[in-house]
C-alpha positions in Angstrom: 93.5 193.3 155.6 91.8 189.9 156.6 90.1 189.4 159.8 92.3 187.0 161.1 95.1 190.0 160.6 93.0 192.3 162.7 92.3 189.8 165.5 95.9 189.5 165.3 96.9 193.3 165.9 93.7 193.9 168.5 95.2 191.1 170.4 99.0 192.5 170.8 97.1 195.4 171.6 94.6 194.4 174.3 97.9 192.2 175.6 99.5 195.5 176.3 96.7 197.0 177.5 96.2 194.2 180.1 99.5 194.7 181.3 99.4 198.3 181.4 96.1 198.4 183.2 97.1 196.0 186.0 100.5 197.8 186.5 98.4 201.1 187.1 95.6 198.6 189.2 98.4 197.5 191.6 99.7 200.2 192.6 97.7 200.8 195.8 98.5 197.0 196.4 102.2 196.7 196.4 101.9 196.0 200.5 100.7 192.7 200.1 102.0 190.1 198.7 99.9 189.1 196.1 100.0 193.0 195.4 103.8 192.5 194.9 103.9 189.5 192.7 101.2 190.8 190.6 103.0 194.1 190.5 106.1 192.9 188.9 104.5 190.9 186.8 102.3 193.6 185.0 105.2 196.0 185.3 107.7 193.1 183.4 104.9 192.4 181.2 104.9 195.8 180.3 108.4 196.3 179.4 108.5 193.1 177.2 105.4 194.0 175.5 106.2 197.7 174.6 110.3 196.3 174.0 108.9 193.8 171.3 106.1 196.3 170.1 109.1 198.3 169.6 110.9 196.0 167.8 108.7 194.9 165.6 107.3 198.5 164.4 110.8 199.4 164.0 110.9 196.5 160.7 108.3 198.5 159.2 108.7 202.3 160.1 109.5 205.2 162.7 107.8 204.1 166.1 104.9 206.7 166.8 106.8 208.6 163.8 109.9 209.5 165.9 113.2 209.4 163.5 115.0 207.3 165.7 118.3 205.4 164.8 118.1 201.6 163.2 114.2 202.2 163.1 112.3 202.1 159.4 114.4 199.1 159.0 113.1 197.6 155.4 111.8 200.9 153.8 115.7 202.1 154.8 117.1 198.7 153.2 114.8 198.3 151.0 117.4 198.3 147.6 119.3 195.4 149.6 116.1 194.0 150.9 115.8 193.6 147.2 118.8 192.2 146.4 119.1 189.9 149.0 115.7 188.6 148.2 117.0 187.9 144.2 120.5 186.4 145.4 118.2 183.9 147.5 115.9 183.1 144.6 118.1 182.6 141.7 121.0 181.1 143.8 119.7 179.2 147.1 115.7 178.0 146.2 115.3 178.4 142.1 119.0 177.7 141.0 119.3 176.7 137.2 120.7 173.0 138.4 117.0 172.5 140.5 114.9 173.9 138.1 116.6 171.4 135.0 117.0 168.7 138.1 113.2 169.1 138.5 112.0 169.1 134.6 114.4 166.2 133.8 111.9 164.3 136.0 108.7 165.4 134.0 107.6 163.3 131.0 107.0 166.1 129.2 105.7 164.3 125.8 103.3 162.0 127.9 101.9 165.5 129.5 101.5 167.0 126.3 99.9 164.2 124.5 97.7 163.9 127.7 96.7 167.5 126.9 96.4 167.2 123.3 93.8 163.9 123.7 92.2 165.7 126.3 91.5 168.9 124.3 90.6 167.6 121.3 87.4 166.5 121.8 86.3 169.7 123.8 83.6 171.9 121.7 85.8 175.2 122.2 89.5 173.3 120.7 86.8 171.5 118.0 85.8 175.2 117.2 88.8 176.9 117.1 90.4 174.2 114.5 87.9 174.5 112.2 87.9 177.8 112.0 91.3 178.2 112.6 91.9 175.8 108.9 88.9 177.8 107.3 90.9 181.1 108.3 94.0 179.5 106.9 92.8 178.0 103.3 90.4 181.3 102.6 93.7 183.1 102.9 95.4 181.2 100.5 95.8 182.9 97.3 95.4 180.2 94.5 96.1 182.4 91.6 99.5 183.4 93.0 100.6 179.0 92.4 99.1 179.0 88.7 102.1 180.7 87.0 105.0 178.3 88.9 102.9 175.4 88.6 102.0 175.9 84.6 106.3 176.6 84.5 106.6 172.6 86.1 104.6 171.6 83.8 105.9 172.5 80.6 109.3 172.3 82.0 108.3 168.6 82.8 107.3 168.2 78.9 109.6 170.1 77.6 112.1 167.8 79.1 110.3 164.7 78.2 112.0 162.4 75.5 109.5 161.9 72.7 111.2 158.9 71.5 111.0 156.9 75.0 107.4 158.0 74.8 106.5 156.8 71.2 109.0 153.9 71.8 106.6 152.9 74.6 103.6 153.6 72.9 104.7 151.2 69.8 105.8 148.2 71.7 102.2 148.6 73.8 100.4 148.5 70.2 103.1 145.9 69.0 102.0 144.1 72.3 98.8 144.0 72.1 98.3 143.9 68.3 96.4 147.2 67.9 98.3 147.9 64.2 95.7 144.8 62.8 92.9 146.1 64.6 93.6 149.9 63.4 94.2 148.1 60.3 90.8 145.9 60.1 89.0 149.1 61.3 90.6 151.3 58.4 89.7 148.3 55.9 86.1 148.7 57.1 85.7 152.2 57.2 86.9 152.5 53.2 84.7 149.7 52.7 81.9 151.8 53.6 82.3 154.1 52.1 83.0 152.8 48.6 80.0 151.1 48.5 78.1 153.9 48.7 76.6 155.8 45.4 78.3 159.2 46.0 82.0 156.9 46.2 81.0 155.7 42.8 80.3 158.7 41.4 83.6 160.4 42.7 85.8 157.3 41.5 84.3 157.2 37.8 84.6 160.8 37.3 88.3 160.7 38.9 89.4 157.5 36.9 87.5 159.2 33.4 89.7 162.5 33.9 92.7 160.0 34.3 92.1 158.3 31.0 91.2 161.8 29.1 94.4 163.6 30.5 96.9 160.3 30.1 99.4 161.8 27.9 100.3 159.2 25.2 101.7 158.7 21.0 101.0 157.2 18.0 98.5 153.7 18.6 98.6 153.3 22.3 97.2 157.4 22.0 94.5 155.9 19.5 93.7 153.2 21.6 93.4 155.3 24.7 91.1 157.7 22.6 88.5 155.1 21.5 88.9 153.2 25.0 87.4 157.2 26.4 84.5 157.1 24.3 83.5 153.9 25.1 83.2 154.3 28.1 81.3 156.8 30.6 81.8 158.0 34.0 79.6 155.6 35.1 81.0 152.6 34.3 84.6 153.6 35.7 82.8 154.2 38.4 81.7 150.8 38.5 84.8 149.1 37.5 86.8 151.2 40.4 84.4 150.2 43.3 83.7 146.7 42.1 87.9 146.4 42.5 88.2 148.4 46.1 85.3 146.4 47.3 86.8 142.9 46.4 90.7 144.1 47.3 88.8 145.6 50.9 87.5 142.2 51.3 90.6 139.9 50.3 92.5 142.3 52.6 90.3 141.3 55.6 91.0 137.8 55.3 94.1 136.8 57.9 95.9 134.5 55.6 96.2 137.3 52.7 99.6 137.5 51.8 99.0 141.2 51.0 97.8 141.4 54.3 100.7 140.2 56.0 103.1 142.4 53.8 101.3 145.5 55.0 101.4 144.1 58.6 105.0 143.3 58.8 105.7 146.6 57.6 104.0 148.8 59.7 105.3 145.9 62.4 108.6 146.9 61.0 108.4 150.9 60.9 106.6 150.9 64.6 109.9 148.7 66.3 112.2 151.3 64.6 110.9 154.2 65.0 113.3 155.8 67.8 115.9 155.3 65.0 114.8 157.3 62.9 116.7 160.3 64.2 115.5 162.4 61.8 111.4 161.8 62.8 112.5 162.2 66.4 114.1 165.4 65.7 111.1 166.6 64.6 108.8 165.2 66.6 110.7 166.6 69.3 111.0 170.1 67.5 107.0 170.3 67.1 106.4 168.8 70.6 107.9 171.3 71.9 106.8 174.1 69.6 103.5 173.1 71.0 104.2 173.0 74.7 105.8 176.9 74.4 103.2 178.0 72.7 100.4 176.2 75.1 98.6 178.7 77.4 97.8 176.6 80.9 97.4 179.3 83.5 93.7 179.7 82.9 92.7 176.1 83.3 95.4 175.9 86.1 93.4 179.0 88.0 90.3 177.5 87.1 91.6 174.0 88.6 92.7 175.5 91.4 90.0 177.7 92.2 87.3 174.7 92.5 89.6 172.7 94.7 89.6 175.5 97.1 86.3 175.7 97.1 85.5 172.0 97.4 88.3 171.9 100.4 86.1 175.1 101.8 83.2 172.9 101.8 84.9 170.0 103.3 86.2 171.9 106.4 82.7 173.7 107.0 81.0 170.0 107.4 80.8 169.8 111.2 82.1 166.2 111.0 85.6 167.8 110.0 87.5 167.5 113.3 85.8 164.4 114.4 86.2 162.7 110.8 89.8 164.3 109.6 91.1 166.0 112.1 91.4 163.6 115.5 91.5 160.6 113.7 95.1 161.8 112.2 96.3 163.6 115.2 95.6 160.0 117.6 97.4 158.2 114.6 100.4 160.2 114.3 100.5 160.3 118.5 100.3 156.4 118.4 102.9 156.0 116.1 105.4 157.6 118.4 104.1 155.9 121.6 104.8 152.4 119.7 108.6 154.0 119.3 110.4 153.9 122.3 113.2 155.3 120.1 111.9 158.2 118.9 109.7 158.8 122.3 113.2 158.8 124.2 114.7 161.2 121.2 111.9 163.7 121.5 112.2 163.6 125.2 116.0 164.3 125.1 115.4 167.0 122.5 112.7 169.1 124.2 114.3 168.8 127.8 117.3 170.4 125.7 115.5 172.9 124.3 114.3 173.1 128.0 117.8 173.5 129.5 119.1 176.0 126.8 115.6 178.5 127.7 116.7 178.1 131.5 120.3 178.7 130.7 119.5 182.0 128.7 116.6 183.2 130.6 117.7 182.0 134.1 119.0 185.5 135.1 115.4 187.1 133.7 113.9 185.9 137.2 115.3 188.6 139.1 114.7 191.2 137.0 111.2 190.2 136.7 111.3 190.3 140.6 112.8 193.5 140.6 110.7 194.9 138.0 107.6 193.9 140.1 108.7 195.2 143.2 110.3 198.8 141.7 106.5 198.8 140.6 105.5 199.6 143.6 106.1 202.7 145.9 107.5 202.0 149.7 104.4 202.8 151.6 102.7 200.1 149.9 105.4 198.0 149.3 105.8 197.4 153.1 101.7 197.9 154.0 102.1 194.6 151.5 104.8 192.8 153.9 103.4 194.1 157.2 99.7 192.6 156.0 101.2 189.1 154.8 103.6 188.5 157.6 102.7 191.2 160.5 100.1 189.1 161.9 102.9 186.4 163.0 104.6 189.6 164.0 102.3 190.9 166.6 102.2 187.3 168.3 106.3 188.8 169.3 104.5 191.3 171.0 102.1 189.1 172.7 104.6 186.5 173.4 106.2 189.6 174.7 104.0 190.4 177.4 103.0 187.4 178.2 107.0 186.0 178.8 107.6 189.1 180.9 104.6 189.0 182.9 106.1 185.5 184.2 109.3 186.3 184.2 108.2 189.7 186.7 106.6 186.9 188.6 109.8 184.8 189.1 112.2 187.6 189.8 109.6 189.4 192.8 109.8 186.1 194.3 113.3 186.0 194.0 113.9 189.2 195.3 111.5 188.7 198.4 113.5 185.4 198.8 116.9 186.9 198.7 115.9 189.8 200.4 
């Protein structure tokens, strides 16, 4: 109990006693008349005080602990005490129509993005972010993703039309003339290497087993016979690199006509190549011969496993929050204040979601006021009331004597007028 509660009940009391002592005091003086008026003021004084003492002690239990009829008031009542009190909150001062009434005037996005902006740069929100998205991608099991994402992989090839692909591929070459280039850089390639000794070597002994096995009769077998002996490896050799060499370098020259011929037709066999349903086919076939049989879930997992890490690595920096973090939570809040649109429609849609909460847990205010107060046992339940509002209380009682005491003045001089 405070002070000012104390003061409070002291004073009721010493206001009786004051009254009570100068009843008692002006007793021997009742002669006079000053003795008379004084007298029925204490004595009226008195009555009101111990009438309102009375009254009020009777709210909160038995005066001096005597059972006496429509005493203990709210410990007797206090089930419809109760009730009373629930019926006046949920249908007189927190009715579902006042509490909607009153959000429906609250910009509840402006106060939340208020919150957010002013949160967000506080050390403890900074904290809890990071380690709230450290928490979150630590958990994340990578290796669980590797088998679906390997599946949408070679579903995606599998499902990919070869021929749109090499289509694509040959009118890019066609395009940019990559068949003359390949074909220069094949040109060169053989060049080198038939001017080269060992090329020699292996074209004279080829081209001398051609001329000793050529099957032949009569005098072209003769001729073919003598032709072999007079002539060695060597100089087949010669003869068949002397002849690539010069045929490389006529090739080379862009105004060959042999050139051109091999051009146009690779030109040719590269612009037709998605009809020819039969290469497709297998192209297709072997493509995806090689996608079933390609094992990606261990590079996937391996992929997967060092971006983890390197997003791990990111969110430890302490610059995260201030870097990533705020700078895309003020963007996306920005956004939405520059639409008045969807401002108003997320307005309407959380004072909705408001209303519907109200609506369904409206009735849950009582019984969370019930619950509270079943909590608690009488006794303390009204020591509780008494200390909160017994201190206005106990200025009845003062009020009490103090009323009387001039009212016991007003009717002795009435008497000793009338009488």
């Amino acid at each position: 109990m405070t002070k000012r509660d104390k003061r409070s009940r002291h004073l009721a009391a010493i206001s009786l006693a004051i009254m009570g002592t100068g009843f008692l005091a002006m007793i021997p003086f009742q002669s006079s008349l000053a003795g008379k008026l004084l007298m029925g003021g204490f004595e009226a004084g008195l009555v009101g005080g111990l009438a309102d003492w009375f009254a009020v002690t009777a709210l909160f239990r038995h005066p001096m602990g005597i059972p006496i009829p429509h005493t203990a008031l709210l410990p007797k009542n206090r089930d419809r005490v109760t009730r009373a009190l629930i019926n006046m909150l949920e249908n007189d001062w927190l009715t579902k129509e006042s509490i909607m009434d009153k959000f429906k005037q609250i910009h509840i996005l402006d106060k939340i993005f208020e919150t957010v902006e002013k949160e967000l740069h506080s050390e403890s929100v900074k904290r809890n972010i990071q380690a709230f998205s450290l928490d979150l991608v630590k958990k994340v099991d990578v290796e669980r993703f590797a088998p679906t994402i390997e599946q949408e992989i070679k579903g995606f090839l599998l499902a990919a039309d070869s021929s749109v692909f090499l289509q694509k591929a040959s009118s890019h070459v066609l395009a940019k003339e990559y068949e003359s280039a390949a074909f220069n850089y094949v040109l060169e390639e053989t060049e080198k290497w038939a001017s080269k000794d060992e090329a020699k070597m292996v074209l004279g002994k080829l081209g001398k087993q051609a001329i000793d096995t050529t099957q032949a009769d009569g005098l072209l077998k003769f001729a073919i016979q003598s032709f072999s002996n007079m002539i060695t490896e060597e100089k087949v050799g010669n003869i068949l690199q002397s002849f690539i060499l010069k045929r490389m370098k006529n090739l080379k020259q862009e105004d060959n006509r042999y050139r051109h011929m091999i051009l146009d037709k690779v030109r040719k066999e590269l612009g037709t190549i998605n009809e020819r349903e039969a290469l497709m086919l297998e192209i297709q076939t072997w493509k995806n011969k090689m996608v079933e049989e390609l094992d990606l879930s261990g590079p996937i997992k391996d992929v997967l496993a060092k971006s983890k890490n390197r997003v791990i690595a990111f969110i430890e920096k302490e610059s995260f929050v201030d870097d990533t973090v705020i700078p895309v939570v003020k963007r996306f809040i920005d956004e939405i204040k520059e639409d008045e649109g969807k401002v108003e429609g997320i307005e309407k849609w959380l004072h909705a979601k408001i209303a519907g909460l109200i609506e369904r847990n409206h009735s849950k205010i009582g019984k969370l006021v019930r619950e509270n107060l079943d909590k608690l046992d009488t006794e303390t339940l009204i020591d509780m009331m008494e200390n909160n509002i017994g201190k206005d209380l106990q200025w009845i009682r003062v009020n009490g004597a103090v009323c009387g005491f001039l009212i016991g003045i007003g009717l002795t001089i009435f008497k000793l007028i009338v009488i």
